[in-house]
N, C-alpha and C positions, 0 to 999 in steps of 0.2 A: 695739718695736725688736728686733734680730738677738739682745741678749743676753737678752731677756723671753722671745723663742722660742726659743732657747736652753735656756734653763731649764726652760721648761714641757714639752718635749720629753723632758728628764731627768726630772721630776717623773713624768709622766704615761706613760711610755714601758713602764713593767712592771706599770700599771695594766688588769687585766682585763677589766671590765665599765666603761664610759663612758655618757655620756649622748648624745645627737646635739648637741646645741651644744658639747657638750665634745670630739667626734670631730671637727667641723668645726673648731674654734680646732687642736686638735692638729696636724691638717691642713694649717693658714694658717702656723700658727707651721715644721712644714717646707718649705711652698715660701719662707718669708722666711727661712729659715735655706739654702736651696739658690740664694736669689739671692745674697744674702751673697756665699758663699762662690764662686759664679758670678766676683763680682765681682771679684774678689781674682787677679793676677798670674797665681800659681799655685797656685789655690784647692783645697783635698781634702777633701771631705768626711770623710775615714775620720779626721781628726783632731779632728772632734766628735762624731760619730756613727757606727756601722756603716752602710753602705748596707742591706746586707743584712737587719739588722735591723730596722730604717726597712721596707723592702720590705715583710717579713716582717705586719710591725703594719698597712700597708696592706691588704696582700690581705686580713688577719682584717677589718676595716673592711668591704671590699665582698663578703666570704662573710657578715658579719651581716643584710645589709643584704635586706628580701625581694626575692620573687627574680618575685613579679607586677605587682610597679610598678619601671619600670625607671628613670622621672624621679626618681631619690632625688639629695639635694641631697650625701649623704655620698659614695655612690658616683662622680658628676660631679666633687668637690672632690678624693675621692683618684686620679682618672685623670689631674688637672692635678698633682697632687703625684709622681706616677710618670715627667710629664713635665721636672718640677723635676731630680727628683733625675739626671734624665742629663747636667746640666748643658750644655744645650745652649739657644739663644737660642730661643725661641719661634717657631714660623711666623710670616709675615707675613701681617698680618690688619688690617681696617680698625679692629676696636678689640681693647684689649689685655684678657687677661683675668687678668693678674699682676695680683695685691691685692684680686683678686673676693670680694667675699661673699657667700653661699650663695645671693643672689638676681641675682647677675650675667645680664646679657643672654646670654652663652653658654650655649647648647642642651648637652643629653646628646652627641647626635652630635658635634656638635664636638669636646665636650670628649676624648670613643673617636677622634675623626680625629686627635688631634691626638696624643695618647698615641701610636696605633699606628705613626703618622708620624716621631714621634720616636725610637720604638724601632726600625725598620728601616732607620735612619741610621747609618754606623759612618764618620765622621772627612768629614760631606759627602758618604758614598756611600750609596744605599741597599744595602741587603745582601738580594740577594735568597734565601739560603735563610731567613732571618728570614722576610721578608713569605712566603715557601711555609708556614714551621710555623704562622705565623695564617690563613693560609688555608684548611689543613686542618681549622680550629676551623673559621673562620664557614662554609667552603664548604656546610655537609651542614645547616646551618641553611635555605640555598636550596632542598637536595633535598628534604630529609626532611620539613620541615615543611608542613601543607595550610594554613596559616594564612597569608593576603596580605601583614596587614601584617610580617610575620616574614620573611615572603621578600622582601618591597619594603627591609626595613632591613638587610639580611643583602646583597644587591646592591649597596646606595647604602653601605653599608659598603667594599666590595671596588674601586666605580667612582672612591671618593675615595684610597684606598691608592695606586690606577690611576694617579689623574690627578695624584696627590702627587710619582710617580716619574717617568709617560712621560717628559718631557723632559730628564731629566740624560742625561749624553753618556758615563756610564760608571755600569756598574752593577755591582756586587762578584757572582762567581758566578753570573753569569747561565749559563754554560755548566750547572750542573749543576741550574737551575730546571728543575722537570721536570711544571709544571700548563701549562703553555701548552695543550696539545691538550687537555684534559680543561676547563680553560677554554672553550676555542674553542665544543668542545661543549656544556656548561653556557648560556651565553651564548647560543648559537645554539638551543637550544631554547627560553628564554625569551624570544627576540624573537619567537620565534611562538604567545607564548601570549595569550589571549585576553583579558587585564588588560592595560589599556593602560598604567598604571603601571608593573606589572612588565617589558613590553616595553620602555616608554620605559627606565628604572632598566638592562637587561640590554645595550638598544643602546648603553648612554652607557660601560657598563663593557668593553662588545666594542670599541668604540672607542679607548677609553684601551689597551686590549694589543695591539692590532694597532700602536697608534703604536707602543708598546715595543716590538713587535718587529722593526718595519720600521726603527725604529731603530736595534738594536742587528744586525741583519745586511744591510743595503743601505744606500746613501746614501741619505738624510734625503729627497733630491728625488725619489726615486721611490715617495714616497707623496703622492697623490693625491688623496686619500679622506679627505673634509672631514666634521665630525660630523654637518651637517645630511646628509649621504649614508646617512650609517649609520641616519638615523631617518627613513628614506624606508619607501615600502613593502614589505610582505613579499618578495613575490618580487626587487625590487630589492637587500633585504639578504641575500638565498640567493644573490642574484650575485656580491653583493662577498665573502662568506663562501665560495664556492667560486671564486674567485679567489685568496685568502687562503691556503686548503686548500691548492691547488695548487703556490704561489708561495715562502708564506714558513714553513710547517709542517713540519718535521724526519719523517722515516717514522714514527718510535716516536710524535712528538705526533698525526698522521693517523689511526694507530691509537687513541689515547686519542680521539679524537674519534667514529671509531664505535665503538667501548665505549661510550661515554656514550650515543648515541645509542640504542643496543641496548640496554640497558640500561633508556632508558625504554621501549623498542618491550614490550618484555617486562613493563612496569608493568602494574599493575591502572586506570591512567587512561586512557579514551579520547583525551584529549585531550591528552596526553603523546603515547601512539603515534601519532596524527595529525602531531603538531608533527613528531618523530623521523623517520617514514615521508617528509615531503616534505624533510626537510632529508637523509637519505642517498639519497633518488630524484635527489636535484640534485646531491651527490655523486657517486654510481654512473652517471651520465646520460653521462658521457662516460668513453673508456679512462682507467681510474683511477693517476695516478703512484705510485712507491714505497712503499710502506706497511711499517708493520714490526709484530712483535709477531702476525703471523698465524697460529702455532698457538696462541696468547692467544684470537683471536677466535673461531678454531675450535670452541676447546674451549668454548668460552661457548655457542655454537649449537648445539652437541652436548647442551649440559648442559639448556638449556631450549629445546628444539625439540617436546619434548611436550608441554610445558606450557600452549604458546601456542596459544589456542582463535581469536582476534579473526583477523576474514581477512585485512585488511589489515596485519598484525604476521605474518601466516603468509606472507604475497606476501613484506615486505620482511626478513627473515631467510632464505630462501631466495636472493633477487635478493642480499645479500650472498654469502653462502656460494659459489653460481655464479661471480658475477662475479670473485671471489677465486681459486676455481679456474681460471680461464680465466689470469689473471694471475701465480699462484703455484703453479702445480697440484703443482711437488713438496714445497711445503710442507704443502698441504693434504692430500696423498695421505699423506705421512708421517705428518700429526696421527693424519687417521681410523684408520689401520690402529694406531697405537699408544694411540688409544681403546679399540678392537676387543679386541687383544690384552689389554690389561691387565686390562679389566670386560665386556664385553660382547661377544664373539664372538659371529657371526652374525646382527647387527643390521643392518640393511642401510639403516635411516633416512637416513643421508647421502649413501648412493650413489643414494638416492630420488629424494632432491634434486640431485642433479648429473644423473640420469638424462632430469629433467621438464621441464628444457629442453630442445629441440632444438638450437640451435645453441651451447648450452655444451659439449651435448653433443659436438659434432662437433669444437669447437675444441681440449675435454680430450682425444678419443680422437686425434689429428692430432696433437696433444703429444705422447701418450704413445708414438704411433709412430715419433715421432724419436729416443726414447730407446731402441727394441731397434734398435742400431747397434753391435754387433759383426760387420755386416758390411758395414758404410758406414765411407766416409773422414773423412763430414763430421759433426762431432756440436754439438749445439745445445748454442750459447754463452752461459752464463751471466753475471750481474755478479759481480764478487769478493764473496765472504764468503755466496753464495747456497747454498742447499743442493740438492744433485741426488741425484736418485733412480737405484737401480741399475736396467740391463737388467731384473733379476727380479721387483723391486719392480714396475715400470711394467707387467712381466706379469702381476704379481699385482693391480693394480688395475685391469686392462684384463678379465679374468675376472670382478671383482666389477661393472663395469661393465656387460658382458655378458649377465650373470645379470637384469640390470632388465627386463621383459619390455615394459617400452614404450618404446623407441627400435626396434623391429624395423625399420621405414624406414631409418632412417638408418644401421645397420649395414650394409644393401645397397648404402650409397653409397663405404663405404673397407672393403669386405669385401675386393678384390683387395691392395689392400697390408695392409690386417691378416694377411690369411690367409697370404700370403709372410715378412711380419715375422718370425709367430710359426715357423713352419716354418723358417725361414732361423737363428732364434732356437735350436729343435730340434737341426738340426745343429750349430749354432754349439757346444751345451756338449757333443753326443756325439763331437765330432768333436776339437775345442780342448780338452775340460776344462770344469769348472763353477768355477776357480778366482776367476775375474774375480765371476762369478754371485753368489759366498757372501761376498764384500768388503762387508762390511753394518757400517757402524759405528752404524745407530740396531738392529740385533736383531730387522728388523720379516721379516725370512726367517729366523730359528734355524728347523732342523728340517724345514723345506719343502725338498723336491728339486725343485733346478731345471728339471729333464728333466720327471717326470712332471707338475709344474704348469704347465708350458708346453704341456704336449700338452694335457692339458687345456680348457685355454684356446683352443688352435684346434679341440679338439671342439665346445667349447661354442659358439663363434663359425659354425662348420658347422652348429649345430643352433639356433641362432638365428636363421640367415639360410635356412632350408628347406631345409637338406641332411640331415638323419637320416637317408635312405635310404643319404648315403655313408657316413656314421659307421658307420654298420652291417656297409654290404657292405665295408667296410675293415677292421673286426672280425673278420667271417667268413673275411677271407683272412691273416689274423694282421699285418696293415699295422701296427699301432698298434706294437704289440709289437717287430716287426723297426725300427718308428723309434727306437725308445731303444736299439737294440742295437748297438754300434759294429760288431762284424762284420755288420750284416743292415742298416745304415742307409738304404745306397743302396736296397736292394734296398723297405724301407720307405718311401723317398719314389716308387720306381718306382708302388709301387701304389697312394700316395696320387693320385700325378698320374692313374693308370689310370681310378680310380672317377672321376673330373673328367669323363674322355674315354668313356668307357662312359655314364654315365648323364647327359651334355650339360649339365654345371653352366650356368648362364647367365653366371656372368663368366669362363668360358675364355678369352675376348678378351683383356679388360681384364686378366687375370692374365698374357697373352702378352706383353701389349704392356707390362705394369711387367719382366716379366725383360727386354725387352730393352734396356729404361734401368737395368736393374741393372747389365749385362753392357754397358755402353757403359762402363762405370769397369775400366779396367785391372788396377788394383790389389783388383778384388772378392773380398773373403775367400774367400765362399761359390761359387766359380763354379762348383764341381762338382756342388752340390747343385743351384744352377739352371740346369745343362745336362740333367742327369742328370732333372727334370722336364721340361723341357723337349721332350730325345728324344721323351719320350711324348705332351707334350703337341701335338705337331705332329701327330700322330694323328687329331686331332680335324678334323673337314673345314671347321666353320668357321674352326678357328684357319691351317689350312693357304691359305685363300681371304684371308689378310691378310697373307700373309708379303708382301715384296717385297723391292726391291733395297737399300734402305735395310739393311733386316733382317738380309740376306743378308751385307752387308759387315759387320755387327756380329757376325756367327758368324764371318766366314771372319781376323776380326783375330784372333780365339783359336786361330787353329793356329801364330801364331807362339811363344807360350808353349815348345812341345819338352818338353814334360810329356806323358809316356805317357797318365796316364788322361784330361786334358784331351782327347787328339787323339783316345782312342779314342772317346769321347763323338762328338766331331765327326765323324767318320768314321759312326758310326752316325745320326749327322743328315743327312749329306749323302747316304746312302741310303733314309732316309726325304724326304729331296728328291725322289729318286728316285721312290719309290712313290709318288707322290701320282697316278698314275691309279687306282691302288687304293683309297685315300681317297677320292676322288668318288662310286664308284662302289658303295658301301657302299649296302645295300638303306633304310638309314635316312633317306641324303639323297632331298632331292624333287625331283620330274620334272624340275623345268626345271632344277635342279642337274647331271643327268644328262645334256641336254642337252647344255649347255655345256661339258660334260668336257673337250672336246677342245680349248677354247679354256683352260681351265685348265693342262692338262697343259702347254700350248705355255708358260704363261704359268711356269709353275714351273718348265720344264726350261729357258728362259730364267735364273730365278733360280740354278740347278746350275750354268750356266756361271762365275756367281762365284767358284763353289767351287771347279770345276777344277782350277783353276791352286793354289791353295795344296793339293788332293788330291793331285796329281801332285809337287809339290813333297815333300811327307810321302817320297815315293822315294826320295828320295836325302838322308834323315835321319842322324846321325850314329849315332843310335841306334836299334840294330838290331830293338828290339821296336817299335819305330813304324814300321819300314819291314815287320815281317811283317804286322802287324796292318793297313796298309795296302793289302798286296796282296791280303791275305783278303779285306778289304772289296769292290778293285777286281773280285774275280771276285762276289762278289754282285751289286754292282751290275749287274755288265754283261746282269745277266738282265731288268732296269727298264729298258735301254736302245736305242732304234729309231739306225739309222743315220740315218733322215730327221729325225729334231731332236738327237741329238748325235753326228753329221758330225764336225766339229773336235774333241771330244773323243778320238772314237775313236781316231782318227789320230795325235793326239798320245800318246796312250796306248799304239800298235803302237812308236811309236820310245823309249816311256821304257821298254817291256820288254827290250829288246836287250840291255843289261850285264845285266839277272838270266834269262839264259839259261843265260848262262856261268855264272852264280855257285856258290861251291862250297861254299856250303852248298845241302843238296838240297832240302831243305824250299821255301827261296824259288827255286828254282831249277825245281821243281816246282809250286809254284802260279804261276809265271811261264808255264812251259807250260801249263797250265791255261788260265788268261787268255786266251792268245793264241789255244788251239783252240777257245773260247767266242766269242770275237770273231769268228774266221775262219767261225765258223756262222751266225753275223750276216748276212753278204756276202751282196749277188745281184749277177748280175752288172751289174744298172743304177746300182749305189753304186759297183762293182767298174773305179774309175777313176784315174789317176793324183791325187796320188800314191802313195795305197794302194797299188797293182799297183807300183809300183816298190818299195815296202818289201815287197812279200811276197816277190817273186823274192830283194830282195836278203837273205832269212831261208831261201832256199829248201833252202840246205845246211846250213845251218841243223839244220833240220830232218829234212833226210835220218841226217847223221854219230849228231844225238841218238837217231838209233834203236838206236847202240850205248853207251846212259847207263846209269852203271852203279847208277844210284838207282833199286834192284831191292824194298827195301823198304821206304820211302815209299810206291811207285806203288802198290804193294799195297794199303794202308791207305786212301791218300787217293784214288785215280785210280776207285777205283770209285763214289763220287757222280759221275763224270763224265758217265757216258751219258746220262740225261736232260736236262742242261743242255747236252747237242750243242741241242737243239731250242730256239726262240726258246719265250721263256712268255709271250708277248700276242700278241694277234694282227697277222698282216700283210695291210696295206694289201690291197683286192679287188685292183686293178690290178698286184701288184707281181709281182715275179718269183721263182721258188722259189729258196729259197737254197741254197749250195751244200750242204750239212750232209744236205738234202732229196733230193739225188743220191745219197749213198753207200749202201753197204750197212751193214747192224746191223752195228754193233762192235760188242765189250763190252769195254774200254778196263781193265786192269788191273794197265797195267806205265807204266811211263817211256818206252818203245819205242811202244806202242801210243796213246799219248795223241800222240805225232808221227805216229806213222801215221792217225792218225786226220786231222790236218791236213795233212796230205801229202794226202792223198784231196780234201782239200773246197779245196785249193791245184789241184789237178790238173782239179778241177771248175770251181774259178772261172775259169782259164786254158786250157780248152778241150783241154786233154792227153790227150785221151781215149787214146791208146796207152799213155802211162806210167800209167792208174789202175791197172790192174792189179800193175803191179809195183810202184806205192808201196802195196799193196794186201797185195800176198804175197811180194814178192823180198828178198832179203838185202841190206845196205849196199851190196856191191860192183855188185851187178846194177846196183841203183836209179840208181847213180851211174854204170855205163857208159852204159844207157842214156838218163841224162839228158843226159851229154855227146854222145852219137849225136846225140841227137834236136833239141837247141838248142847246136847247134856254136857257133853266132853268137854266145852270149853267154859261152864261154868263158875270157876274159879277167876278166869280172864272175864266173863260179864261185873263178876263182882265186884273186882278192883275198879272196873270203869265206873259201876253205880257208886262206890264208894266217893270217887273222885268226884260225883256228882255231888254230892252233900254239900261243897261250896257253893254250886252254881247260887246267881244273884235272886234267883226266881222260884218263890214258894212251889207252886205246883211243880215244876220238875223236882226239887229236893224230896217234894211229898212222893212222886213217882220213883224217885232211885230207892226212897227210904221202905218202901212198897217191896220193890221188887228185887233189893237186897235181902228182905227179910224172907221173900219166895225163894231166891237160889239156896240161903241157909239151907233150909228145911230140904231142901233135895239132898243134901249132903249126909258122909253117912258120918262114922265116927273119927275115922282116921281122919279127914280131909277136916272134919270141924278145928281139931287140936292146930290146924294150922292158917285159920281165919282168925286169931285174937285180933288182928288189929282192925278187920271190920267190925269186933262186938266195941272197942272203944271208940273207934268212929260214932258207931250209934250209940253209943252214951253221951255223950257228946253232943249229937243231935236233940237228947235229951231240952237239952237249953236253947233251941232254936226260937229265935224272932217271930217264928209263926206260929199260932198256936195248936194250930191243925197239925203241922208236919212235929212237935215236939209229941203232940199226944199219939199219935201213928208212932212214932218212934218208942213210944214208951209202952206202948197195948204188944208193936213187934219186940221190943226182949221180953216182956212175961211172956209169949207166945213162944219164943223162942228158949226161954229158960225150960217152960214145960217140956217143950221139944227134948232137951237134955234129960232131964228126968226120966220120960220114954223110952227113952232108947233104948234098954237095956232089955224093956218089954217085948222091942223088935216089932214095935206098929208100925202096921203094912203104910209105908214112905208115903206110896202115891196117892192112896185115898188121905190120909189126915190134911195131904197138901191141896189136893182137890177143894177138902170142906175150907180150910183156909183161906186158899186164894179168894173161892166164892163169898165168904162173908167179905174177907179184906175188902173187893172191889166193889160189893153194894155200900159198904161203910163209908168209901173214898167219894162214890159217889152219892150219896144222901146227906152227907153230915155236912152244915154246914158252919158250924161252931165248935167248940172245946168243949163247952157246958153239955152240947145233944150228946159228946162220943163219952163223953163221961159217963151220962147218965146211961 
């Protein structure tokens, strides 16, 4: 009865040593004293007994009990009394084992299913961090043990836990259950072990948690997968388990499941690593989903990557390792390097392994290329909470990558964008700063300069892919050095580009054709750095044989920037447009290159004309260092230039010099003249056709009056490179005509006067003047201009609009001279032609109030000269004598007087 057990409980409860029939009634008497009270309303045990202490007397019960036969009758009795005491009803079972006696039908197992089922129960729920902390007991009984039936009972323990819970509809703390993956894995490698017990026992228990879990995170209906599925065959249940993987495993459990798996790869059992090896080849078999925990794995394959002799455990630890880098590569590049650092520097075993693949290879290094983007807009977009690697990092692993001497192949396939990356990289921190660079919150750059580990890295990359001859000759011209140097930068990538172009790198192409998809982005940080090679690289005859027009408008969009150094770059590109007969023509290209010159040339001074127009545009800049540095250029150029392929240029370029004739600064006003006598040496007279011949006549006084320009010391400096650039520098056509430049006599051109004289002459040659050469040759202003008016009376009314136009110029003495020789052409004129000059008599009124006082009293002596004139007329005073006495005083007065007050008086 409840009060015999009762009693004997009390009797026997601080009794130390028992007998077995006496542990077993002990035993009896508390599950009849726990149904009791079971039974009871609101029944509590603590008001007959301690639980605790009850417990306590227990556990010593099956700590007595030996520990090499596990069917003891004591141990079975007190796992059903641990069941009692939780007062909970018993499983439902086809027979009851309340009031059993030590020879009851109920097995061992049972009576362990039915304890551990009871205790991972909390109010109807199982509670799943309970069932985790038994798990951790029986789990390592599976691993650790080599003995079957251990493993077979240690399974069929876990599959009854399993199939005790799958189906409730809520389970306590399932979020913070944390064996699922580790499970998964367990499981998954015993179904491919070679005991078919064990396989059977591992599929039945894979089954039960995959229902838990498809239960507890999808609808109940989207599980499919019937038991007789799961005990299909092998490769059948690698399908549903990589299914499973995929579908309903959290990243952190994915990870616990290749731990596990690696784990055994790295056992001493062949047949472990077998099982292991085909269950993650059918994992890694397809692009693998989110995994978490990967400098976890890392570091595991780091740890025991030596260790492992078996080849098939060497194949699939690597094929991890890879495939993880291909998918996390800034996780993995972070691990290695903070392995490296902390124990083993200069171990290169994992860059080994990243290296031995080929196409990991490529996939890692195409990553890391996306990450030197300090001079890109667009940068590779992570998931939240991912980790990214800095620009310097990804340069520091792209060096260690480098260094593996067997990818040389494949390095020659992304050497044009490596080799830009890192150089662009170069600039980027001498140029910007290294501040962005040293933002290192894992510590895995302290100490590294980001300058010289980036050059580095593109030396290395140069002598990996067969260039040491450049690394050298860039050595010997102090390249390296001038690239880390913020003043000597440019001048440093000049020479890098140079050695490319000198010693005929093989991917000049391929490096041309990536600047000019750099340079199609508006916004490119670096574009100075990739013009600035650029210039040079156009040098090269094959890079020059792929430009085209495409290309063309991709340069000429960068002159709308209005940045000095931008346009001066351009400027010197579009002279290198220019030369490219030169480039062909270089002793290195081959015959039939040479050949074709001429069909190149055509084809390139075609691409020029793109340029043209935003060339010519630079002219009339708002800023005046782009408008000199423009005209400098235009007079180089014009040395690269034939009239029979840039015609249109020319032309347009004789009318955008007009405003800096006049202009008053002398410098541009001076290379303006320049220009124009450079051009005019150009001319024969077979080019020599409208409308050319109408703008040179209408420059014609122009050029006379500039022969009294007072930019005395300028011409000095600058006018004496002149003389040799009178002569064209390529040759002309057999058939063509000598030009005019080729009729005059030797100048030697040293003034501002003489550089107009000089084209006065090759004016006078082009247009057939042979009477006036001499006097534009040797006469004084006054002469030149009588008898030019003598000589082309006809076009008198055209002299005088240009003298008229003259009255602005900045510079007394010529104003004095148009005002001079407007008032000569008047007076040639007869009545009719007068009534239609008014607007030269207001011009020189006008002039009246000039700044100077010389050119306002000349202006004011010429209308009373000129009003007399009128009066005359009528009288029919012979024209040419009154103009005769005229001129003669005019020009002794211009030249004697050298005050207001003498012309007065």
């Amino acid at each position: 009865s409840e009060r015999e057990a009762y009693q004997f409980i009390l009797e026997f409860l601080e009794e130390e040593y028992m007998s077995e029939s006496t542990k077993l009634r002990f035993l009896r008497a508390v599950e009849t004293l726990s149904g009791a009270v079971h039974a009871q309303a609101e029944g509590d045990m603590s008001g007959y007994c301690s639980k605790t202490i009850l417990a306590k007397k227990i556990e010593k019960f099956i700590l007595q009990e030996r520990t090499e036969v596990l069917t003891s009758s004591v141990r079975q009795q007190a796992m059903l009394c641990i069941v009692a005491l939780r007062f909970l009803s018993p499983p439902q079972r086809p027979e009851s084992i309340w009031g059993s006696g030590p020879h009851c039908s109920c097995t061992p197992e049972r009576a362990l299913d039915d304890m551990l089922q009871v205790l991972v129960m909390d109010d109807m729920n199982p509670d799943m961090l309970i069932l985790q902390s038994f798990l951790e007991i029986i789990l390592p009984w599976s691993l650790l043990s080599n003995k079957v039936h251990e493993q077979t009972r240690a399974l069929g323990t876990i599959s009854r836990l399993l199939r005790f819970i799958c189906n409730f509809p809520r389970l306590l703390h399932m979020t913070e259950f944390s064996m699922s993956g580790r499970l998964t894995g367990v499981f998954g490698l015993f179904c491919l072990n070679s005991n078919q017990e064990i396989s059977m026992g591992a599929s039945e228990a894979l089954h039960y948690l995959f229902k838990i879990l498809v239960l507890q995170r999808c609808k109940p209906e989207a599980w499919g997968l019937s038991r007789s599925g799961m005990l299909a065959s092998q490769r059948r249940l690698l399908f549903f388990l990589l299914q499973f993987f995929r579908k309903y495993l959290t990243p952190n459990e994915r990870a616990d499941v290749v731990m596990v798996a690696m784990e055994a790869v790295t056992s001493a059992s062949s047949h472990s690593i077998c099982a292991a090896s085909k269950m993650l080849k059918m994992i890694l078999q397809y692009t693998i989903p989110e995994i978490g925990k990967v400098p976890e794995i890392v570091r595991y394959i780091h740890q025991h990557m030596n260790s492992i002799t078996e080849t098939t455990a060497q194949m699939t630890i690597k094929k991890i390792l890879y495939t993880l880098a291909q998918s996390y590569t800034d996780e993995v590049i972070l691990t290695l390097f903070q392995i490296e650092d902390q124990s083993q520097k200069g171990v290169h075993k994992p860059w080994e392994i990243l290296a031995s693949f080929p196409k990991s290879y490529e996939v890692i290094m195409e990553y890391l290329l996306q990450r030197l983007t300090p001079f890109q807009q667009s940068r590779v977009q992570e998931p939240s909470g991912r980790t990214a690697i800095s620009p310097l990092i990804a340069t520091r692993a792209i060096h260690e990558l480098l260094l593996e001497p067997s990818r040389r192949i494949e390095v020659q396939a992304f050497f044009s964008s490596l080799f830009m990356a890192l150089l662009l990289q170069v600039s980027f921190f001498v140029t910007e700063g290294v501040a962005e660079a040293v933002q290192d919150p894992h510590h895995i750059t302290e100490g590294v300069d980001p300058i010289s580990s980036t050059v580095e890295a593109l030396k290395t990359l140069m002598w990996s892919s067969g260039y040491a001859d450049h690394v050298s000759s860039i050595q010997e011209l102090g390249g390296w050095g001038l690239l880390t140097n913020p003043e000597g930068h440019y001048e440093g990538v000049t020479l890098v580009a140079r050695s490319l172009v000198i010693n005929r790198c093989w991917h000049n192409r391929s490096i041309f054709g990536l600047i000019i998809r750099i340079l199609q982005d508006p916004d490119c940080k670096n574009h100075l750095t990739v013009l600035v090679f650029l210039t040079e690289l156009l040098q090269c005859p094959d890079v020059a044989a792929v430009v085209d027009d495409v290309t063309t408008h991709i340069l000429a969009n960068w002159f709308k920037t209005e940045e000095l150094a931008t346009v001066k770059l351009l400027l010197q590109l579009t002279e290198t447009y220019a030369k490219n007969e030169t480039m062909v023509s270089w002793p290195q290209v081959p015959a039939r290159s040479q050949e074709m010159g001429h069909a190149t040339v055509a084809l390139q001074v075609t691409h020029l004309r793109v340029l043209q127009p935003y060339v010519l545009n630079c002219c009339y800049s708002l800023n005046s260092d782009i408008v000199v540095e423009t005209l400098l250029m235009l007079k180089d150029l014009l040395s690269h230039l034939t009239w029979k392929h840039s015609t249109s240029f020319l032309l347009q370029l004789t009318f955008t010099l007009v405003p800096f004739l006049e202009e008053e600064s002398e410098h541009l006003r001076l290379t303006a003249f320049e220009i124009y006598g450079r051009l005019l040496a150009k001319v024969t007279r077979r080019v020599f056709v409208l409308p050319l011949k109408h703008q040179v006549l209408n420059l014609i006084i122009v050029l006379v009056l500039h022969l009294k320009d007072a930019n005395m010391d300028v011409a000095l400096v600058r006018g004496q490179a002149l003389e040799p650039d009178l002569q064209p520098r390529f040759p002309r056509e057999a058939d063509a005509e000598p030009s005019a430049a080729s009729c005059l006599p030797s100048l030697s051109p040293s003034t501002s006067p003489q550089i107009c004289r000089s084209a006065l002459c090759q004016v006078a040659a082009l247009l057939g003047w042979s009477k006036l050469q001499a006097a534009f040759a040797e006469k004084d202003v006054w002469i030149i201009l009588r008898a030019l008016l003598e000589q082309e009376a006809n076009k008198a009314l055209w002299f005088l609009k240009q003298s008229v136009a003259l009255f602005k110029s900045p510079q007394a003495p010529i104003r004095q001279a148009a005002v001079w020789f407007a008032g000569q052409i008047i007076q040639t004129l007869d009545l009719e032609e007068i009534d239609e000059i008014e607007e030269a008599f207001a011009a020189l009124r006008y002039m009246q109030r000039d700044r100077d006082p010389m050119v306002s009293c000349l202006t004011t002596q010429t209308l009373h000269v000129l009003q007399a004139k009128r009066k005359m007329l009528p009288v029919r005073t012979p024209t040419s004598c009154f103009s005769c006495v005229l001129g003669s005083w005019m020009q002794a007065w211009s030249r004697d007087c050298d005050s207001r007050a003498w012309a007065l008086h």
